[in-house]
C-alpha positions in Angstrom: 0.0 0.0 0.0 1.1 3.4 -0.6 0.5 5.8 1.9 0.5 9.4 0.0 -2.3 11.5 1.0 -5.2 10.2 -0.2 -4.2 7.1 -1.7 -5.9 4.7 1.1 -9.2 6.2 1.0 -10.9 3.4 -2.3 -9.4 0.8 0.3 -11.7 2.1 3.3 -14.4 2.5 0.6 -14.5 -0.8 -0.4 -13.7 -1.9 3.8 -16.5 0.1 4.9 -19.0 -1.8 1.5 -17.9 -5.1 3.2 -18.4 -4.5 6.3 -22.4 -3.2 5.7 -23.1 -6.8 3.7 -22.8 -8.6 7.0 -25.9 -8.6 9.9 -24.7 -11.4 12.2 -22.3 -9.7 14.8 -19.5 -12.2 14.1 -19.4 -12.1 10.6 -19.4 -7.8 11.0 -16.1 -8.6 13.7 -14.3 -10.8 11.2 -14.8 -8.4 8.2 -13.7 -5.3 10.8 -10.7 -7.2 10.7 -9.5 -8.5 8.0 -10.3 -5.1 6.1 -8.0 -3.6 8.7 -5.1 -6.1 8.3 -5.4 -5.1 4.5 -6.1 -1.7 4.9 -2.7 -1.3 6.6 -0.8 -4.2 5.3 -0.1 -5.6 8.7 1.0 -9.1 9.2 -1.5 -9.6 12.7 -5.0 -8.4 13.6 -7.2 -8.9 16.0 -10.5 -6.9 17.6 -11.6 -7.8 21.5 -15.2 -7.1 22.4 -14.9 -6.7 26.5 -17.3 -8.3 28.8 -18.6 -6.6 32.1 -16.4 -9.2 34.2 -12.6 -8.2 33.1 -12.4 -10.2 29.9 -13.6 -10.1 26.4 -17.0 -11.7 24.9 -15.9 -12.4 21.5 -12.0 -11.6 20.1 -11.5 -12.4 16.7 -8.2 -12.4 15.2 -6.5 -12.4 11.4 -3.4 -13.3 9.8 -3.0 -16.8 12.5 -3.6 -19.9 12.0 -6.2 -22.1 13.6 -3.5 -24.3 15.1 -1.6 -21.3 16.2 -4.8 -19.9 17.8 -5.0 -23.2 19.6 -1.7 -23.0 21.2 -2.2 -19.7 22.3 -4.7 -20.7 25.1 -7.6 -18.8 26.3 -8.8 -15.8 25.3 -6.9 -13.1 26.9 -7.6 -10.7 29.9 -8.5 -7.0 29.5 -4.7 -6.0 30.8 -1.9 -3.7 29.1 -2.5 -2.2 25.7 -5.4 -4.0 25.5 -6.9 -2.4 28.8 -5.4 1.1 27.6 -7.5 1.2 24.7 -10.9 0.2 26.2 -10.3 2.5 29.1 -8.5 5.8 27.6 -10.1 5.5 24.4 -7.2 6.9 22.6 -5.2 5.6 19.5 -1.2 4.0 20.1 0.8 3.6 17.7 4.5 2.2 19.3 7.5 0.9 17.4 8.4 -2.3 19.5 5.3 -3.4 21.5 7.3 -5.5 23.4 9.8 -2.2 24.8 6.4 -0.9 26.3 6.2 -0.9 30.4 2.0 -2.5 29.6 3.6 -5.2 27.6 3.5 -8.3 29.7 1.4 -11.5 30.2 2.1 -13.0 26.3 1.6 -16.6 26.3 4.2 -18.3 25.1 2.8 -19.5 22.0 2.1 -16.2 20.8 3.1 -14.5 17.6 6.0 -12.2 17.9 5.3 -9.1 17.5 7.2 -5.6 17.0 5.7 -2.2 15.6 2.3 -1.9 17.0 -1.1 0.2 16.5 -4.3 0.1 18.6 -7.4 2.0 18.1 -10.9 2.1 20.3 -14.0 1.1 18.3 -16.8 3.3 19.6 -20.3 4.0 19.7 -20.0 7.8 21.3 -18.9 7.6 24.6 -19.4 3.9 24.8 -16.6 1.6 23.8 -17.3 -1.2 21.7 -14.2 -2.5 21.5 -10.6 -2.2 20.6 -8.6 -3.1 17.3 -5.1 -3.7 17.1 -2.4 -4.7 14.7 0.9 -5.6 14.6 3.9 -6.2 12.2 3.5 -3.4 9.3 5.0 -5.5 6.3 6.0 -2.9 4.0 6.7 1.0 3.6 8.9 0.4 6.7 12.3 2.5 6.6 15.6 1.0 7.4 16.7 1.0 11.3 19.3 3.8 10.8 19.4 6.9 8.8 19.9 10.4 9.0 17.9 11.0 12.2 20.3 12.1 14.5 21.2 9.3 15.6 17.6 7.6 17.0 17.0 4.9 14.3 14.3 7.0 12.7 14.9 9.0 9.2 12.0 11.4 9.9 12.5 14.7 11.7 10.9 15.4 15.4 7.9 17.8 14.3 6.9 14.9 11.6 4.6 12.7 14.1 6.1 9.7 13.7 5.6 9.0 17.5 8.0 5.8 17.9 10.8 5.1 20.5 14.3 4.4 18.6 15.7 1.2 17.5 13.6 -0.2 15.1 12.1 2.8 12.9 8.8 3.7 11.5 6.2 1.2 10.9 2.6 2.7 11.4 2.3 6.0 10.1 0.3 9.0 11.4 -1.9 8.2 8.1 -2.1 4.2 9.1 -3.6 6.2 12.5 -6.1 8.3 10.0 -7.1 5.7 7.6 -8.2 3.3 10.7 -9.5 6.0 12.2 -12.1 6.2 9.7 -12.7 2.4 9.3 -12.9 1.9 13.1 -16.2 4.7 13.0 -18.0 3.1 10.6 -17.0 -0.3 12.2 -18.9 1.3 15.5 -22.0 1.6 13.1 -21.6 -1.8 11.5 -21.8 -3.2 14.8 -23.7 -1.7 16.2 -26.5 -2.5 13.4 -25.3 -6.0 14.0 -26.1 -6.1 17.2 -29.6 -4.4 16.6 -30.4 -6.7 14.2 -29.5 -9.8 16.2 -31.6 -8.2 19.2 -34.4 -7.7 16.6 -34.6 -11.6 16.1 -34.4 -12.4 19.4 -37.7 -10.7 19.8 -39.0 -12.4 17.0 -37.9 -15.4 18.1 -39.4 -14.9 21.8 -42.8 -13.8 19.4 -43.1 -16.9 17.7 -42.7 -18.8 21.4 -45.1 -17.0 23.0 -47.6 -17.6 19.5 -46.7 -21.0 19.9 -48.0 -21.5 23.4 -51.0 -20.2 22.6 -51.7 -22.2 19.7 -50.8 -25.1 22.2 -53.1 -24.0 24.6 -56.1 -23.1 22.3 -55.6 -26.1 20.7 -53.7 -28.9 22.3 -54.8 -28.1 25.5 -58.6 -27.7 24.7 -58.2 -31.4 22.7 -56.4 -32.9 25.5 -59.5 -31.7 27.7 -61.9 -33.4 25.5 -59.9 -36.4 25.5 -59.9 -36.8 29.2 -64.0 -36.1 29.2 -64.7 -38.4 26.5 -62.0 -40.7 28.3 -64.5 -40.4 31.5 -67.4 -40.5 29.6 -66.4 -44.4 28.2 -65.2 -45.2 31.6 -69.1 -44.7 32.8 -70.7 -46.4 29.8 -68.3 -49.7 30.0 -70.9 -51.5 32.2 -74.8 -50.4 30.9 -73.8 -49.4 27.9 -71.3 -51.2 26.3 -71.5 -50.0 22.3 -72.1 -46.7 23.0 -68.6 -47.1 25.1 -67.1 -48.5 21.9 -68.2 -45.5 20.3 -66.7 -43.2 22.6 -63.4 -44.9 22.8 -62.8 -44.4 18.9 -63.7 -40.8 19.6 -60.9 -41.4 22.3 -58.5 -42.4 19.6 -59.4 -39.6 16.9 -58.6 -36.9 19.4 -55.6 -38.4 20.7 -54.7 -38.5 16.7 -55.4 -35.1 16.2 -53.4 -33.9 19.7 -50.4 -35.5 18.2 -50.4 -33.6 14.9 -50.7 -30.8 17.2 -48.1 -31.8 18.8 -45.6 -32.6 16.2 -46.2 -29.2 14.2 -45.1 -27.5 17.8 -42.0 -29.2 18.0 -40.8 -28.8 14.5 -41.5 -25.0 14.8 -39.8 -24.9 18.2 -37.0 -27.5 16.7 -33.8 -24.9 16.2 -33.0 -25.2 12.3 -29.7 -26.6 11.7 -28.7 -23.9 9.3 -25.3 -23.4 10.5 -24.4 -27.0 10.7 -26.3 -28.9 7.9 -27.3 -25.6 5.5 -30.9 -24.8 3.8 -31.0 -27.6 1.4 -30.3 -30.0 4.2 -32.6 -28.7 6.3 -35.4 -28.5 4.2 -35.4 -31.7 3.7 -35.1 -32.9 7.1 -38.0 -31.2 7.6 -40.2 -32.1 4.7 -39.6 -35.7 5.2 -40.8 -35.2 8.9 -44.2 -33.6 8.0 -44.6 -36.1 5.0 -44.1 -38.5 7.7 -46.7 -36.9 10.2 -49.6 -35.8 7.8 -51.8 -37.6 5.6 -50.6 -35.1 2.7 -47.8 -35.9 0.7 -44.9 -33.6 1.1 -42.3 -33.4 -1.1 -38.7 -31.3 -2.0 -36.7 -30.5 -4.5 -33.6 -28.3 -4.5 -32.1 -26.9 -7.9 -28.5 -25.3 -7.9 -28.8 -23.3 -4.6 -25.7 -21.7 -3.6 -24.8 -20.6 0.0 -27.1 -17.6 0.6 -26.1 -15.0 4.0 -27.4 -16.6 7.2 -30.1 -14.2 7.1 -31.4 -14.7 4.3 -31.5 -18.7 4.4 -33.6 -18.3 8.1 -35.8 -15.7 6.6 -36.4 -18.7 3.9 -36.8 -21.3 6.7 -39.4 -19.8 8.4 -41.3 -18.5 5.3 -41.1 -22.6 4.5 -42.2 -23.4 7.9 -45.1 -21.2 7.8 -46.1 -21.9 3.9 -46.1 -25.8 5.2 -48.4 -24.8 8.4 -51.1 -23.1 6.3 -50.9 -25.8 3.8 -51.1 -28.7 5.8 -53.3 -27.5 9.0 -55.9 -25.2 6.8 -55.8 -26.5 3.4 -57.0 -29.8 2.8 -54.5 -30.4 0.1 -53.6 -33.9 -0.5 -49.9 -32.4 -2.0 -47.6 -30.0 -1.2 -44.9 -29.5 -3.1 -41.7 -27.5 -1.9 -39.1 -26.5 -4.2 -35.9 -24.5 -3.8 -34.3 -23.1 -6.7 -30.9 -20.9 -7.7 -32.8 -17.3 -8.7 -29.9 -15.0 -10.4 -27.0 -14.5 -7.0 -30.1 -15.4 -4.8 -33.0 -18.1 -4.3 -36.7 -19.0 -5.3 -38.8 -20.9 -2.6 -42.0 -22.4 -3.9 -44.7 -23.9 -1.7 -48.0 -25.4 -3.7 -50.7 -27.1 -3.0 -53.5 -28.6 -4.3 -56.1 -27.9 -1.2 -59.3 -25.4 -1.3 -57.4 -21.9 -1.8 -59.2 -18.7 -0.9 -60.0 -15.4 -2.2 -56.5 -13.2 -2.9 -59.2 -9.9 -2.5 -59.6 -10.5 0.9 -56.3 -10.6 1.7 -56.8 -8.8 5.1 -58.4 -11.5 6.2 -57.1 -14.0 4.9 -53.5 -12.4 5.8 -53.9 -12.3 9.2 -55.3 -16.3 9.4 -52.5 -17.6 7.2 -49.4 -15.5 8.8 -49.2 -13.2 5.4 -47.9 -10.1 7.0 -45.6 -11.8 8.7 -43.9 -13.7 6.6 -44.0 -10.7 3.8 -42.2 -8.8 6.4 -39.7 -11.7 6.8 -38.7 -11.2 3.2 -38.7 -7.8 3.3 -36.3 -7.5 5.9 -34.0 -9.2 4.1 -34.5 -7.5 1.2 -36.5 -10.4 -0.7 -39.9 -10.4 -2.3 -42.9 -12.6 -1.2 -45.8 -13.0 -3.4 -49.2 -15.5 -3.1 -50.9 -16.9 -5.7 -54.6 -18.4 -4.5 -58.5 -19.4 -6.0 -60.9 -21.0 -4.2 -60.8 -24.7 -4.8 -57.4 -24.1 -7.2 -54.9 -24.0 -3.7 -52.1 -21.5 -2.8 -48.6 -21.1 -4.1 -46.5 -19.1 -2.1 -42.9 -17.6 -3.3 -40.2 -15.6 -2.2 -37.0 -14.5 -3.6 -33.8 -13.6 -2.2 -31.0 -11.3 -3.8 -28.0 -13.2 -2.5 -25.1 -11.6 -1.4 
């Protein structure tokens, strides 16, 4: 990198463009630093997020290994330069780290490290956390030069700002250029972190919908079961076929309980997204519900490529809820799910062949079937939902994603 005045600012452009793609708060902490490592061409990088108990919640790092990281041990304490930039909230910028009176408490494993540069990532006067780097790996002048004799060839009223011995590494424009990237990193985050919050309370929504559906309908079938149960129990003796009639009623509500019953758990059931992907999951799912309903359920997946995290839950639980309506409110004896590449994105595609309804009275229909909610599930993502519904021709629901 050249560091005339000026010259870094496309590389923070395109830094700051990478960082606003991401939502999930570790994904935004991993870009933060690798765009900084490049930004500066430093060999190390790493950003702490402190905890409220004297160490840090998440510290992601760039530039080692996964087997160095290993060796390192646990994650580090808030202590020396890392304590002095969450607690003065001002930028270092030394020539040996390891000359500094902070500097102690290394593991043994760790990297070695010389010229150094730390800045605070914050949110006003709160601090989000701190980023550092280390090793600058080029634009690095020679140990001795005309200096005066203190190992650095710039002048004393240039800011260079390092002790002597092993020259300039990190430059007062290094100091700007992060400077700008750690701001809108603050931002980033803290949109992240809104964002995350904001499904959290979706997530804690759907519960709570959940346990009323269970009550208002589980609950209320497992009451009639118990009465009718009763009611068999009484008729055993004087009334034997009426009994028998009352103990099939027994097993058709018991039936229908366990529907209920399985339809909960899959909701509740957290998607394995991270581990097994959308395609995977999907059909895990499908198969269950073909499994559990009379309807047959089927899948099919065409050329899907990895989609942001975001955008493959927002699929999920469109999916999920396509599925519900489909299976507890249709009467269809098919439903059909497919999942297709769409452009950089995805096209989901639920059909079924039950009774349909009137797409004009959508507000009523929207608010039975879950419309608004899962149209605001792709919109937040910045996807496209759309339903296609006569009476007695069933529903198809789809939703595209752009990709990212």
């Amino acid at each position: 990198m050249t560091n005339g005045p000026g010259a870094g600012i496309p590389a923070v452009s395109s830094a700051i463009l990478a960082m606003s793609r991401h939502l999930e708060v570790r994904d935004v902490l991993k870009t933060i630093v690798a765009s900084a490592r490049e930004l500066l061409d430093a060999e190390y990088a790493a950003l702490g997020v402190p905890d409220d108990h004297g160490g840090f919640a998440q510290f992601v790092v760039d530039g080692i290994s996964d087997e160095e990281w290993k060796a390192i041990g646990p994650l580090p304490r808030q202590h020396g330069i890392l304590a002095a930039m969450l607690h003065s909230a001002t930028p270092e910028r030394l020539a040996d780290v390891r000359a500094d009176p902070r500097f102690g408490g290394w593991p043994a494993a760790h990297p070695d490290m010389s010229d150094f540069i730390g800045l605070p990532v914050a949110d006003g006067d709160e601090i989000l956390g701190a980023l550092f780097l280390a090793n600058k790996r080029r634009d690095k002048p020679p140990a001795s030069g005309p200096s005066g004799g203190d190992g650095c060839p710039f002048t004393a009223g240039d800011g260079c700002g390092f002790t002597a011995g092993d020259g300039c590494g990190f430059t007062e424009e290094d100091e700007r250029l992060l400077g700008i990237l750690a701001e809108h990193a603050a931002i980033a985050l803290t949109n992240a972190r809104l964002y995350e919050r904001s499904r959290e309370l979706t997530i804690a929504g759907e519960r709570a919908r959940l346990a009323h559906e269970l009550h208002d309908a589980v609950a209320q079938k497992l009451f009639s079961l118990r009465l009718t149960a009763q009611a068999a129990t009484a008729l055993v003796d004087r009334d034997p076929a009426r009994a028998k009639g009352e103990l099939h009623q027994v097993a058709l509500l018991a039936a229908e309980a366990a529907d209920e019953l399985r339809a909960a758990v899959i909701e509740l059931r957290p998607a394995a997204l991270d581990e097994d992907g959308l395609v995977a999951t999907l059909r895990s799912q499908v198969q269950v519900l073909d499994r559990a309903h009379t309807a047959c359920v089927t899948f099919e997946a065409h050329g899907v490529r990895v989609l942001p995290s975001a955008q493959e839950e927002a699929l999920l639980r469109v999916a999920q809820e396509a599925l519900h309506n489909a299976l507890r409110h249709s009467g269809a004896g098919h439903v059909a799910v497919t999942l297709a590449r769409y452009g950089q994105g995805a096209l989901l595609r639920i059909a079924d062949d039950g009774r349909g309804f009137d797409t004009r009275a959508v507000r009523r229909a929207g608010r039975h079937l879950g419309l608004v909610s899962m149209r605001d599930r792709a919109g937040s993502v910045g996807g496209k939902l759309t339903v296609e519904s006569e009476p007695g021709k069933g529903t198809t629901v789809k939703m595209e994603v752009p990709g990212g």
